[in-house]
N, C-alpha and C positions, 0 to 999 in steps of 0.2 A: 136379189143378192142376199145369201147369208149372212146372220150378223158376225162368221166368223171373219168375213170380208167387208167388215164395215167404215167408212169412206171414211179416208184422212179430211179431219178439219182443215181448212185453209190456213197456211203458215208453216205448219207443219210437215216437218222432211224424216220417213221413218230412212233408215237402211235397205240397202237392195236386199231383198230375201235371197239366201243361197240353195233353196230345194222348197217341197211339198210332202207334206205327208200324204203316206200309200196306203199302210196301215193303221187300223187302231187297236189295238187290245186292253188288258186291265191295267196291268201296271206299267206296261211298256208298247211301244209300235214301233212302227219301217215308217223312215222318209226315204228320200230320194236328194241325194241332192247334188247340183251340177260344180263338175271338178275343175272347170275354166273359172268358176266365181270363186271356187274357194282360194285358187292357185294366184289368185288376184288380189285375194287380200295379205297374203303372204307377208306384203309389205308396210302394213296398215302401222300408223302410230301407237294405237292402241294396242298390247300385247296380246288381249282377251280375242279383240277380233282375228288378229293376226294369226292365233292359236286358232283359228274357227276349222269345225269339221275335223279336229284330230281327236282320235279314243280318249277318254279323259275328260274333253271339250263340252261345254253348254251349248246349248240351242234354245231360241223361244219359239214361241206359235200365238198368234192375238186368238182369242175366246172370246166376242166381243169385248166388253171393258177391264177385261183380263188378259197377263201377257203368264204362259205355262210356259215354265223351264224345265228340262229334259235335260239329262248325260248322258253321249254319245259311248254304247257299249262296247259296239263291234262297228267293222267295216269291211263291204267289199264290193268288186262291180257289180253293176245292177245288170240284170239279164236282159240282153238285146247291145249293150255296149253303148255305144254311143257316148263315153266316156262319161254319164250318171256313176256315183257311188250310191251305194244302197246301204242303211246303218239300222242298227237296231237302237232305241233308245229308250232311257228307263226316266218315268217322270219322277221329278225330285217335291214340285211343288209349284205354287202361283200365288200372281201379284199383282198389285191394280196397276192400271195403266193409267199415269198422268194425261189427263185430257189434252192440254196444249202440247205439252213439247212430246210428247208418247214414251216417254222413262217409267221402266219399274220401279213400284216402291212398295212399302207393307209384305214386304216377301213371305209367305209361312207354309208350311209342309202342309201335303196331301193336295188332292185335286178334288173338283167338284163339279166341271166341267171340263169333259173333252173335246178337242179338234174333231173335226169333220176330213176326210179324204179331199183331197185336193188344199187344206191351208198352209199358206206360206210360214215357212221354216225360216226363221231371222240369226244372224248371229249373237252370241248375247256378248253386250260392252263389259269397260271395267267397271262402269257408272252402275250396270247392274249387278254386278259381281258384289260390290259393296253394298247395296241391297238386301242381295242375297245370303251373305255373312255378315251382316250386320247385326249387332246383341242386344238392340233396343237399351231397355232400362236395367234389363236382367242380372244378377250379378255373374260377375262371369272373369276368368282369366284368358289374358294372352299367350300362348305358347309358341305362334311360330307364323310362319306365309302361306296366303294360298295359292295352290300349283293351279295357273305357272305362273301369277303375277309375282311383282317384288317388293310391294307394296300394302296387298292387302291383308289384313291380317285377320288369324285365324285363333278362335276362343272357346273357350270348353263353358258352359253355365254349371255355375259351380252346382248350385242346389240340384239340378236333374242329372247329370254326371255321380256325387254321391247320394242320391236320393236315390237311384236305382242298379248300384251297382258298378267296377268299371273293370275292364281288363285290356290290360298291354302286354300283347304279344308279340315276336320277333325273334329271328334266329337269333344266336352266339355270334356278335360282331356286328349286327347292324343298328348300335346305338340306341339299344333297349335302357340300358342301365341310367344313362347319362338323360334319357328322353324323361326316365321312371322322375329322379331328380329335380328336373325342371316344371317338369306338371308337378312336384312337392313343396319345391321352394316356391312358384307361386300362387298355390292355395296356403301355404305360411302366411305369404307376403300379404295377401285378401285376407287372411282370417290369424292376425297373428295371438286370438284368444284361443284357437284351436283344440282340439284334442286329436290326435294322429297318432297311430302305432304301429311301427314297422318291423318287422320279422326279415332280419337280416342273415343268411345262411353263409354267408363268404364275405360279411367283415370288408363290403365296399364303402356303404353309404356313412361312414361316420365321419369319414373324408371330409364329403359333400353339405355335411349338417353337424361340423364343431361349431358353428358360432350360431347356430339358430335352433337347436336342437339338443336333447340330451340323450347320453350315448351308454348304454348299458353294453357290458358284457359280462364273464365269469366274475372278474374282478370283484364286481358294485352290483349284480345283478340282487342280488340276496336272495331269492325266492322261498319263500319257506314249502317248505314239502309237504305241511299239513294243507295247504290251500288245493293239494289234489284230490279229487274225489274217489271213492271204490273203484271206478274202471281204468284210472290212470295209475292206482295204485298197484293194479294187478298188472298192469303193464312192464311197471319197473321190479317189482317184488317176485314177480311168479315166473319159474323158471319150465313146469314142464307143462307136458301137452295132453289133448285125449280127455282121458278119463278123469289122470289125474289133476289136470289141471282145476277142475271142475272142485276136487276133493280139498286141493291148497287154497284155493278163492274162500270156499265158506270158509273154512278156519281165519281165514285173513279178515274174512266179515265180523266174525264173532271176535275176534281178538281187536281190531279195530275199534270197533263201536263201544267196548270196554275201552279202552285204552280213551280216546276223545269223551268218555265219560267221567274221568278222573278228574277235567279240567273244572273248575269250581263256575266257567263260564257256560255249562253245560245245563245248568239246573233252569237259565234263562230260555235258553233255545229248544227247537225241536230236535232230539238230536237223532241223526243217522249216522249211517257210513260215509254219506258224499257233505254231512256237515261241516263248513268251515271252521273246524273248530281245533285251538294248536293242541297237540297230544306231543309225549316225552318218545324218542324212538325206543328208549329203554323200558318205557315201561313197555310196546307192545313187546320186544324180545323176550320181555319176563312174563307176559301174559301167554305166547305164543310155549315159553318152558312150563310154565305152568298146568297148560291144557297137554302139553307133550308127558307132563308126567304122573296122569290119569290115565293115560294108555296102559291096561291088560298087557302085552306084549310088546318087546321090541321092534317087532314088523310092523307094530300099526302107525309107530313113532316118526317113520321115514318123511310123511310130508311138513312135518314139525318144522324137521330138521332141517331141510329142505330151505324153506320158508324163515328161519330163523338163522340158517348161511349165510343164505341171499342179503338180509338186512345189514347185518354184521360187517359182508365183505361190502355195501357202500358206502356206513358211516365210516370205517377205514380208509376208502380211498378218498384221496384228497382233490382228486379229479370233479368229485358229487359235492365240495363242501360248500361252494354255491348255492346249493338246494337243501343238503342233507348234515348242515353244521349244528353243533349242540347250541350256535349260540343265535339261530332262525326260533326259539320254540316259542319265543317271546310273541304276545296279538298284537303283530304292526301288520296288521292285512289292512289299517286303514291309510299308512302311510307308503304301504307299499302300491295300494290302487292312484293314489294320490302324485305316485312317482310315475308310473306307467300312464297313466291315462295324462297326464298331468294337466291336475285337478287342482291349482290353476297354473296358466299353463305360463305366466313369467316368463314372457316375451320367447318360449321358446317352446311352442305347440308340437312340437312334435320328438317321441321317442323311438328311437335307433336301439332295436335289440339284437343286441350280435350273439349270434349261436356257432360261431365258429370253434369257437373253443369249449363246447359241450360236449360231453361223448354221445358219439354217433349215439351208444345202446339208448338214450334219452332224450333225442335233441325233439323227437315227434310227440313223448310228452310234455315238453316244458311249451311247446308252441301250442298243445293242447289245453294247456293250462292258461295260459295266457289268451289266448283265444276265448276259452268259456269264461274267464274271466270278463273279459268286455261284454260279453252275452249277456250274462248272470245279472251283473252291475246295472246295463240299462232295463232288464226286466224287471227286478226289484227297487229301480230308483225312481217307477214311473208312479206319477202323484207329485214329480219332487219337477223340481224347473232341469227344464229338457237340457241335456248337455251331451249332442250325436259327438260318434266317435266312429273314426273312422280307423281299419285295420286293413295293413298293406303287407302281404304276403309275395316276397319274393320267392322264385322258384316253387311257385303255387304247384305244379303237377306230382311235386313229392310228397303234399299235404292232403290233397285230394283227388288220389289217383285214379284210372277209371276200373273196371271190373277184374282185366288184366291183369293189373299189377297191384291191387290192394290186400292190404297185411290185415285188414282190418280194425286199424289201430285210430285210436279214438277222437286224433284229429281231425280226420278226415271226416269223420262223424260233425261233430261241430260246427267248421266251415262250413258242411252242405247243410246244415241247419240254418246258419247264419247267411248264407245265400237265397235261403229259402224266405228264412222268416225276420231278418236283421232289420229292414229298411221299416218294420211293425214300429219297434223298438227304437228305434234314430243309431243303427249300428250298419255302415256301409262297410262293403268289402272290395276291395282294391288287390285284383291276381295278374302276377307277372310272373311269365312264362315262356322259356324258348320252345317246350313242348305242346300245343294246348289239345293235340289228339289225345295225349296224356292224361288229360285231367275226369275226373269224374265224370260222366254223364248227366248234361243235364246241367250244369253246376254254369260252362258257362254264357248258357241260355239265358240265364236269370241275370248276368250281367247285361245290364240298361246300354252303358257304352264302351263298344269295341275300338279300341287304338291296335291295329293290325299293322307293325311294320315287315319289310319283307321274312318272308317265309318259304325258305327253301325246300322242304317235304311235302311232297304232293299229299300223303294224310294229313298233314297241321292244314295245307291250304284247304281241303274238303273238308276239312272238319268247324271252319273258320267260315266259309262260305256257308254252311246249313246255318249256324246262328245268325248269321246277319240279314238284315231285313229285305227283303227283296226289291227295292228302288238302289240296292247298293251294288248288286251284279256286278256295273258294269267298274265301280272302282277297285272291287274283287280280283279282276282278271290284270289289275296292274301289281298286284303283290309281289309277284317273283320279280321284278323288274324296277322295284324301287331301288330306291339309291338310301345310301347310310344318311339318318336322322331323316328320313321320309314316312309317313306313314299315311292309312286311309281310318277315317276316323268315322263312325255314325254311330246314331242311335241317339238316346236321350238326350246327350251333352252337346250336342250339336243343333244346329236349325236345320241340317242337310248334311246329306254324305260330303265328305269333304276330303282331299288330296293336301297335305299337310307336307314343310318343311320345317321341323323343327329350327326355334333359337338355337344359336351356340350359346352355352356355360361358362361362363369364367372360370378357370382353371381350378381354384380354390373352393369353387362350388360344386365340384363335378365330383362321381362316386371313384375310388381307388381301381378301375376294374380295365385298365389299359392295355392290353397287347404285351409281354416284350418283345425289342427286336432280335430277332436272335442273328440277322446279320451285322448287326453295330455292337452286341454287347460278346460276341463268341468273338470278334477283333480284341477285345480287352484282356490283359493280365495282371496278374499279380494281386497280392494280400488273401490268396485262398486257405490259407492255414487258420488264418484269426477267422472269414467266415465259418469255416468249418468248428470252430472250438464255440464259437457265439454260438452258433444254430444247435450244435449238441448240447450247452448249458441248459438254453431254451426248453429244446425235446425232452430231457430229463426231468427239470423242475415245472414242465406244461405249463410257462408265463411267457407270452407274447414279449 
């Protein structure tokens, strides 16, 4: 006898086995297993059993002193009929088997020994299910249940979740925004010394994080515009293309690097063009006339001009005085990282940056800036007592977008640095996206753990499927078919792929990003004159 088939000690009652495995391969094989037994448990008290033999479902297999769990991928008759189902299934991982009562316990990923052809296929309990997600000592949060039980719950490990990365994906509508929130509020809740940065595009989440949270926008945002470097500068400053763009950057170089040389804090520092260091916008406009008026000829004068428009018409518009105000020129870049990062973070770890109200022509610098700033910060602060930060990019596929559609704009640079190389530094990145065919290549491989809820487009699902680890196939193929706050979770932050129901949010916790109805609210009339004269004050004056 095999020891795959090693004799029940006396006392001892395992579960009838519901099939045999036929095949073995690497990371997945075929059982076999008979449709009278499954149809029989149908009615089992336990839910797990009950659920046995359906796509989605566990299975085990004894290894001598080991019980291997498997997730049933696929299903169909097995050839010859005889009402056998034939499954394909992917191993998740294995666990000792209690000698007396035969209960899994010490669950942990990967296998190390396979079944043999012909071992009986068990159903797995709820007793093992909790086993199996269970978080040891680990630190770790709760987010929600595992499918299909209603009981056991399911947790992300904080440290290897940000430790290598994470991304939530899901179409427009199936409770991405609201999920993003809840995995926020309780790593808060766990780590309320925190540091957390969020890049808010549509001015949901300040909703969600007034009382545990600080909320930047135009308003408060202050950002000084020296804290951008040469290649952000030329983003906002430099208007044409070609050749001559080439021709306006130097001059911006050379007028720059003058100009941050004037400040009396310059004689300490190394100083460059990408040096943090505050400079007067007047004095470059006067350095920039200055060099315009050693030009031989008035043709050579054109990209002066140019360049010296440009700067003119921002500190003018009162749209940029967020960034581009005479009264940014002052070096509060220590209390400005202090606010952002928030260094300390006074019961309220985490900041909410709304870019809704930025002009579009800028919004991919200031998230560029803000992004190398976190970069910047933990490479130069390393020697000093470690303080990870973690940066959460909604609508991640506008920031790093893939070959297609990239402008080449210097955010996208950054993030794929900081995907690459962040987790060196103690700088995790957290991308949410309803597009993630969209996103750069490669970018998001490097996230450690995937929260995949449904996904409607056959590209986002294949593009979703190549990054995830191949034990997860078989929860892959239930993404189109999830239900709103469901999602399939693997990789680092988990102990196994996992079928997740998120928590519901209490109302006041949830991000602004709700539906309207347009059959309850197109029933309504009256007071549209005073909407209309609010909402044009508004438009005119550009205040919320």
């Amino acid at each position: 006898m095999s020891d795959d088939a090693a004799p029940v000690p006396p006392g001892r009652v395992l579960a009838a086995p519901i099939g045999l495995v036929t095949d073995i391969g690497g990371a997945g094989s075929q059982i076999v297993m008979d449709r009278s037994t499954i149809e029989a448990l149908r009615g089992d008290a336990d839910p797990a059993i009950a659920g046995a033999g359906q796509v989605g479902a566990q299975v085990k297999m004894r290894v001598g002193m080991t019980w291997l769990v498997a997730n049933i991928r696929s299903l169909k008759l097995a050839s010859g009929g005889h009402g056998d189902i034939a499954a394909q299934i992917d191993f998740l991982g294995e666990g000792d088997e209690e000698r007396l009562t035969g209960k899994l316990y010490k669950f942990r990923r990967g296998v190390t020994r396979y079944p043999t052809p012909g071992c009986e296929v068990f159903p797995v309990s709820t007793s093992d299910l909790k086993q199996i997600y269970s978080t040891d000592d680990r630190p770790n949060v709760e987010v929600g249940t595992v499918y299909p039980s209603r009981d056991i719950r399911a947790a992300l490990y904080i440290d290897a979740m940000l430790g290598k990365h994470f991304a939530l994906l899901g179409s427009t509508g199936t409770g991405k925004s609201t999920a993003a929130a809840l995995i926020l509020h309780r790593i808060c809740e766990a780590a309320p010394q925190g540091h957390i940065v969020m890049v808010d595009p549509h001015g949901e989440y300040a909703a969600a994080f007034k009382h545990n949270g600080a909320i930047f926008d135009v308003g408060n945002l202050a950002m000084p515009y020296w804290l951008m470097n040469f290649e952000e500068h030329c983003e906002v400053f430099l208007t044409s293309d070609g050749n001559d763009r080439q021709v306006d950057a130097d001059i911006l170089a050379k007028c720059l690097l003058a100009a941050r040389g004037k400040n009396r804090l310059a004689a300490d520092v190394k100083l460059t063009v990408d040096s943090p260091i505050p400079y007067l916008l007047s004095d470059l406009t006067n350095l920039v006339q200055l060099e315009m008026g050693k030009m031989d000829r008035a043709s050579d004068s054109a990209p002066y001009l140019r360049l010296k428009t440009k700067i003119d018409e921002i500190k003018a518009d009162p749209r940029y005085s967020f960034m581009f105000s005479g009264m940014l020129v002052a070096d509060t870049m220590a209390s400005f990282l202090a606010r952002m990062f928030r260094l300390p973070a006074q019961g309220k770890p985490i900041s909410i940056i709304d870019v809704s109200g930025v002009p579009s022509e800028i919004t991919s610098v200031v998230v560029s800036v803000l992004s190398r700033m976190v970069f910047d910060f933990a490479i130069w602060s390393r020697g000093e007592t470690v303080r990870p930060i973690l940066l959460v990019c909604e609508e991640a596929h506008r920031y790093v977008p893939n070959e297609r559609n990239a402008d080449g704009s210097s955010v996208g640079r950054i993030l794929s640095r900081i995907a690459k190389e962040g987790r060196k530094y103690g700088v995790s990145l957290g991308l949410i996206t309803q597009r993630p065919s969209d996103l750069a290549e490669g970018v998001l491989s490097q996230c450690g753990t995937i929260i995949a809820m449904r996904l409607n487009n056959d590209r986002d699902q294949a593009y979703v499927r190549a990054a995830m680890p191949e034990g997860a196939r078989g929860f892959l193929d239930a993404i189109p078919a999830l239900r709103n706050r469901e999602s399939i979770i693997c990789g680092e932050g988990v102990s196994t792929p996992i079928r997740v129901l998120f928590d519901d949010l209490d109302e006041n916790r949830r991000p602004a990003s709700a539906d309207p109805s347009f059959a309850l609210l197109w029933r309504e009339s009256g007071g549209e004159e005073g909407v209309i004269d609010r909402t044009i004050r508004r438009w005119r004056s550009q205040r919320h």
